[in-house]
N, C-alpha and C positions, 0 to 999 in steps of 0.2 A: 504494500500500500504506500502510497506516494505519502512525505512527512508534511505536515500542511499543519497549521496553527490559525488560531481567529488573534491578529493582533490590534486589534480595536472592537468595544464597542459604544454605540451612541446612541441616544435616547433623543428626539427633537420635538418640537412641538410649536403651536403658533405663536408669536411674541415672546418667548422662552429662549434660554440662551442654552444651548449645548449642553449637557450631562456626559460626561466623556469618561473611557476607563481603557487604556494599554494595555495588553500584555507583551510576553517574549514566546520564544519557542521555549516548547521544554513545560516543566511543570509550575503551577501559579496557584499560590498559593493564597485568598484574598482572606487578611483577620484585621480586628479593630471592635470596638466595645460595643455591647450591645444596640439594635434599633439605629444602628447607620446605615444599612443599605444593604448589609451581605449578599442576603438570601436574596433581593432582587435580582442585585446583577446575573447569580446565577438562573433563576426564572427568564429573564431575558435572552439569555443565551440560548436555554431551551427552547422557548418560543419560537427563534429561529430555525432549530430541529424538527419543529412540527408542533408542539405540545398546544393543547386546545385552547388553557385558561388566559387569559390576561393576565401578565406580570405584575401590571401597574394599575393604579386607579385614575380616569379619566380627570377627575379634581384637582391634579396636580398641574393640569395643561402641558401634560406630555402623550403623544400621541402616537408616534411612530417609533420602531425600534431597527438600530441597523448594526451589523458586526462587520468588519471586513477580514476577509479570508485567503491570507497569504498562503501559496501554495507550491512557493521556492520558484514558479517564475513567473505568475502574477496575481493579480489583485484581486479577489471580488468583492463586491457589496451587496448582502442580503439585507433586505428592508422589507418589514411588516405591519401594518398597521395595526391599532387596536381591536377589536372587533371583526379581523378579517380573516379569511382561508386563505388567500393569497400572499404569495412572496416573488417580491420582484430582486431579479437577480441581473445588476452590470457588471462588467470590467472597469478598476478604477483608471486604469490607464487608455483604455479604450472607452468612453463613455455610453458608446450605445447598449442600449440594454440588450441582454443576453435571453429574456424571456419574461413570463408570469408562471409560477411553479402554483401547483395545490399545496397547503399548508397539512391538511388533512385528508388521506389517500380518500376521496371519495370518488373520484376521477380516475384517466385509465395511468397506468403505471407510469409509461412514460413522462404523465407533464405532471407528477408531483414530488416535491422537493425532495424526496428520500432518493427517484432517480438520480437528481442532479447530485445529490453530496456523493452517494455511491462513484457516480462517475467521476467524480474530482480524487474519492480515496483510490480509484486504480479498481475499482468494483466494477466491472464491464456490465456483467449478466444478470438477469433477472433470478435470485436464487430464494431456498427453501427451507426451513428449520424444523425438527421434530419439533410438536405442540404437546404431546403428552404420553403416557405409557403404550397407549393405543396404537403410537406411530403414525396419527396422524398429523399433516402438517401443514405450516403456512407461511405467509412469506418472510422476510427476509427484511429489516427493517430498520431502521436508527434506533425508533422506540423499542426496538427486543433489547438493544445493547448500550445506548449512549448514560444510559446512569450508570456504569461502571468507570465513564472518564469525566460526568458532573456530580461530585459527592459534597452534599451538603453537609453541615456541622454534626445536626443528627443521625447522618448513616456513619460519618464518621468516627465517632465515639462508640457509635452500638458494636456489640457483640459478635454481630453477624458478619459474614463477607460478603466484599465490595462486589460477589459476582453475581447477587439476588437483592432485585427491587425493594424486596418485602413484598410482593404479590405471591402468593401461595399458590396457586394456577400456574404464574409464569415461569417458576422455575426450570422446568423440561426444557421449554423453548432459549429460554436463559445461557443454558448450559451449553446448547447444541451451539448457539449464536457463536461463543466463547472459543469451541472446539476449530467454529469456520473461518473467525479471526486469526487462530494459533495455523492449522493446516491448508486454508482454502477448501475443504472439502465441502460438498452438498449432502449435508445427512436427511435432508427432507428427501428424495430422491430416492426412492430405494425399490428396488426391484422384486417378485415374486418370491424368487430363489433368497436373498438377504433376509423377510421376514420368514420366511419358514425356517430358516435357521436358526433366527433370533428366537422364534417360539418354541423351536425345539430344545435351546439350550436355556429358555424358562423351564422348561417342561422337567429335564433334567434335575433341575437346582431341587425345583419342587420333590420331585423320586424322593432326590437323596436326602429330604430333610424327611418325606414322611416314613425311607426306610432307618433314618436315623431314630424317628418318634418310634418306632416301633421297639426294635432293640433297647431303648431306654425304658421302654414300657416291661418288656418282657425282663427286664433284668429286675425292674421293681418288685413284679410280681413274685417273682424266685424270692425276691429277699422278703418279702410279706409272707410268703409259706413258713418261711424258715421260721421266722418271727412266732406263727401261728403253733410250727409242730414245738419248739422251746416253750410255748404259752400253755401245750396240752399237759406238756409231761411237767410243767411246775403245777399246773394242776391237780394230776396224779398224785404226786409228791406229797402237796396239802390233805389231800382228802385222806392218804395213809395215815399221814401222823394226826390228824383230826380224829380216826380211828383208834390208834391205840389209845390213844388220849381218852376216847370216850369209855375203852375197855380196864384201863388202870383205873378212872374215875369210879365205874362200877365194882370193882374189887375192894378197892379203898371204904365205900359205902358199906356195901356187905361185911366189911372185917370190921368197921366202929358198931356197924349193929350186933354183932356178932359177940360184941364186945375183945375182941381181938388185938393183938399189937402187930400191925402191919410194919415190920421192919426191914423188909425186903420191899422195894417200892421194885415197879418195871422201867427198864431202863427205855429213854425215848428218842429212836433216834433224830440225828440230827440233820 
């Protein structure tokens, strides 16, 4: 993928003066005490990417949002209004404009902004992601991946990694995105022969867990017998010596009525 950096962005509006913010290539890091602007600037960036909400509130008399997008041999300027699906895209050095992109893929693939960035990273083709265990899939997107290089303060503190939204759904899809970034490959794409095999070596795991459960069952049961027959014969045991017990008890009786000096007691065993 081609190394490309957004090293401006701008915020304009009518009668308003500039709102402006630099960056560099490489990583940028933006801190400062709370309720100065953080979290906008990064919402505006996004915006750019496609994201639905409005960054800003119209009550400031800021209106439009622009980034420019150096790409090591030129310029461009993406600009969006508030309230709009659309994004107009120039060359800063060539001023004529390059197009109007959809902001939100509702249109055909071609004319919305996800082609156009695709093409700028070196992404040619129209590609596809696993969406879930299912194996089925879907396209191919900014939105699958781009909050792994916009982390705001909150994902960055949490616990989790940088490589899940926090959407519980989009994980699958997530992950695949991640793999296409690291190898180029299409894992949405997969042929007959690919899932049969993947179901077959589900299929497998499952055997060997439930010949696993079995063998741990059957061993339990061995040892619950064993348990059982040690349980009979202490049984036995009791009831023996409960026995003479009862038999010495009646000797002992008979010998005091008897009037008798019982000095030989029965010995019991132990």
């Amino acid at each position: 993928m081609n190394n490309i950096y957004i090293q401006k962005l701008r915020i304009t509006g009518k009668g308003k003066l500039p709102a402006e913010i630099e960056f560099v290539r490489g990583l940028n890091i933006i801190y400062g005490p709370s309720n100065t602007g953080k979290t906008y600037i990064l919402q505006c960036i996004d915006y750019l990417f496609g994201a639905k909400d409005n960054p800003i509130s119209r009550e400031h008399g800021y209106d439009c949002i622009t980034i420019e997008v150096n790409t090591g041999r030129e310029v461009f300027a993406f600009s969006r209004k508030l309230d709009s699906n659309k994004i107009n895209v120039e060359g800063i050095d060539s001023p004529s404009p390059l197009g109007e992109y959809h902001a939100v893929n509702r249109q055909k693939y071609e004319k919305s902004i996800n082609s156009l960035w695709f093409d700028i990273l070196g992404i040619k083709e129209k590609h596809y992601v696993i969406k879930n265990e299912n194996f089925e899939k879907q396209t191919l997107t900014l939105r699958t991946f781009i909050h792994m290089f916009l982390l705001s303060e909150e994902r960055m503190i949490s616990k989790g990694p940088i490589v899940y939204s926090g959407i519980t759904t989009a994980k699958t899809a997530e992950i695949s995105a991640l793999l296409f970034l690291l190898d180029g490959k299409d894992r949405g794409i997969m042929d007959s022969k690919d899932k049969i095999s993947i179901k077959e070596a589900k299929k497998e795991v499952v055997i060997n867990y439930i010949n696993h459960e079995i063998v741990d069952f059957s061993k339990r049961r061995k040892d619950l017998l064993e348990q059982k027959n040690n349980t009979e014969e202490l049984d036995d045991k009791i009831t023996s010596i409960l026995s003479e017990l009862s038999d010495t008890e009646k000797a002992v009786s008979k010998a005091i009525q008897g009037n008798q000096c019982f000095c030989q007691p029965k010995s019991l065993p132990l």
